[in-house]
C-alpha positions, 0 to 999 in steps of 0.5 A, spaced: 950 416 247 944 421 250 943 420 258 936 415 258 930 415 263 926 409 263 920 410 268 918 403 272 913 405 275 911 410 283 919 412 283 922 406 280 926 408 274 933 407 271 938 413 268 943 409 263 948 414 261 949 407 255 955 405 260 953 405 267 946 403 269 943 408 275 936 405 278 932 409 283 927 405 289 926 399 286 919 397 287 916 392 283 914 386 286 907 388 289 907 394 284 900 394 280 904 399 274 910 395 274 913 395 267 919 390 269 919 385 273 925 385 279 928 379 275 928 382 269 931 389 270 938 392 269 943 395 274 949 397 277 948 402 282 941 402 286 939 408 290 935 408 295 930 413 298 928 410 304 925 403 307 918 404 306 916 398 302 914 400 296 921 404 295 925 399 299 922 393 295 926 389 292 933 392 292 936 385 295 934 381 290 936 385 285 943 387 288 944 380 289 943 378 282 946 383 278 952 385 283 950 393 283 952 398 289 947 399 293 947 406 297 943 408 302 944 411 309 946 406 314 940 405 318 936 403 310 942 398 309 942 395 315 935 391 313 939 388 307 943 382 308 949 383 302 957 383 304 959 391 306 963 391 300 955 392 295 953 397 301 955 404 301 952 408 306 952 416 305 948 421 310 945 427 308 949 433 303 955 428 302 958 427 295 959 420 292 964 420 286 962 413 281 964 412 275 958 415 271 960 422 274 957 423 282 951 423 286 949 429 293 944 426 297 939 430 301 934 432 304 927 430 303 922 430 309 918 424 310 919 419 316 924 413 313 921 406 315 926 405 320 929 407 327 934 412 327 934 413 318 931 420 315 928 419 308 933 423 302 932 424 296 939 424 290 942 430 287 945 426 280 950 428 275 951 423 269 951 424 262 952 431 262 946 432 266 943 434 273 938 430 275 935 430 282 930 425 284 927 427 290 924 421 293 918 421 298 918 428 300 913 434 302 915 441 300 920 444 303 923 451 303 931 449 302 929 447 296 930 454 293 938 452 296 938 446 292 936 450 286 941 455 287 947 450 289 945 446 283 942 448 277 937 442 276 936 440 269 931 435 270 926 434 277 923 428 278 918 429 283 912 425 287 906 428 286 902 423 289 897 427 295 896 424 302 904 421 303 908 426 299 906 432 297 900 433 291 900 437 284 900 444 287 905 444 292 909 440 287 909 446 283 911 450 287 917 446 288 919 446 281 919 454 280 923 454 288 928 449 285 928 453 279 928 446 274 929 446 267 924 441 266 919 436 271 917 428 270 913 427 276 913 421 279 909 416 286 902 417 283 897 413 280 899 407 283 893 406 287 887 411 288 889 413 294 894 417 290 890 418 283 892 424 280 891 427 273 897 428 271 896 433 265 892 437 270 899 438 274 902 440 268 898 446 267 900 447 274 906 447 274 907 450 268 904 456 269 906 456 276 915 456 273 918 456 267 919 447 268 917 444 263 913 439 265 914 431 261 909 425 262 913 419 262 909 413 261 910 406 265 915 402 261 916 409 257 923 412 257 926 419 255 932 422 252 934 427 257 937 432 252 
């Protein structure tokens, strides 16, 4: 079974490996371009980001339905109100090896939406895939050193403007993460954050070697 993406919408998607079930910041109640609802959507692990709303979302009630492992830093975890066992906190560069295969958090730069958290982003291994979500984050130069530590297969990165970084800096981040391939991701949901993203395509792909794949809401993607 090849490592499946499906695109929820802002920074909502799900990696499935066909066994195990990985969802990123599950933002769907309130979500304009939601293509699941928090009822509905499947989940083992949860990973989150940091404690924005539209990230933190509605990671309590789709742990309690469905049981998945929730991972955060603590001061993320600390708002959920779910037994220690569903909670795993991490901080920034450590390693967690899950039945799936294994995850770094780390740096992203952004404030947390909580006292005393940092925002990250995650560095995952499954399905024979590295695949790095990086959350809400500006550009920064330690990206040349993720990229170096890990050679990225896939780079999901936000390129929305105004709360993250937008298309260009984007781009640059694709060429210093030296990623195979780039599905961007936080844009559109509102205009605030309206991008073209055939125009970050051009960018991006003139700008490194990534290629770039546009995933629709409610599409998914093999990661081959």
């Amino acid at each position: 079974f090849m490592l499946m993406l499906t695109y929820y919408g802002h920074s909502c998607l799900l990696l499935d490996d066909g066994a195990h079930k990985v969802l990123t910041d599950p933002f769907l109640t309130g979500n304009p371009t939601a293509a699941i609802t928090a009822d509905a959507v499947a989940a083992d692990t949860i990973l989150l980001s940091h404690a924005h709303g539209d990230h933190f979302g509605d990671a309590q009630a789709i742990a309690e339905r469905t049981g998945a492992e929730v991972v955060g830093v603590p001061e993320v975890l600390g708002l959920l109100r779910l037994p220690g066992a569903k909670l795993h906190g991490m901080n920034l560069c450590g390693t967690l090896v899950l039945a799936f295969g294994s995850m770094r958090m780390v740096l992203a730069r952004h404030s947390s939406g909580v006292a005393g958290g940092c925002a990250c982003g995650y560095i995952i291994r499954m399905g024979g895939k590295t695949v790095y979500f990086a959350g809400d984050t500006a550009i920064f130069s330690d990206m040349r050193f993720l990229g170096e530590r890990d050679a990225i297969d896939y780079a999901l990165l936000p390129i929305g403007d105004n709360y993250t970084m937008g298309p260009e800096d984007a781009a640059l981040a694709a060429k210093w993460l030296g990623a195979k391939h780039v599905i961007p991701i936080h844009y559109n949901t509102w205009p605030v954050i309206a991008q073209d993203p055939e125009e970050f395509k051009k960018l991006c792909e003139a700008a490194s070697d990534a290629k770039v794949s546009i995933v629709q809401p409610g599409a998914s993607l093999e990661l081959a």
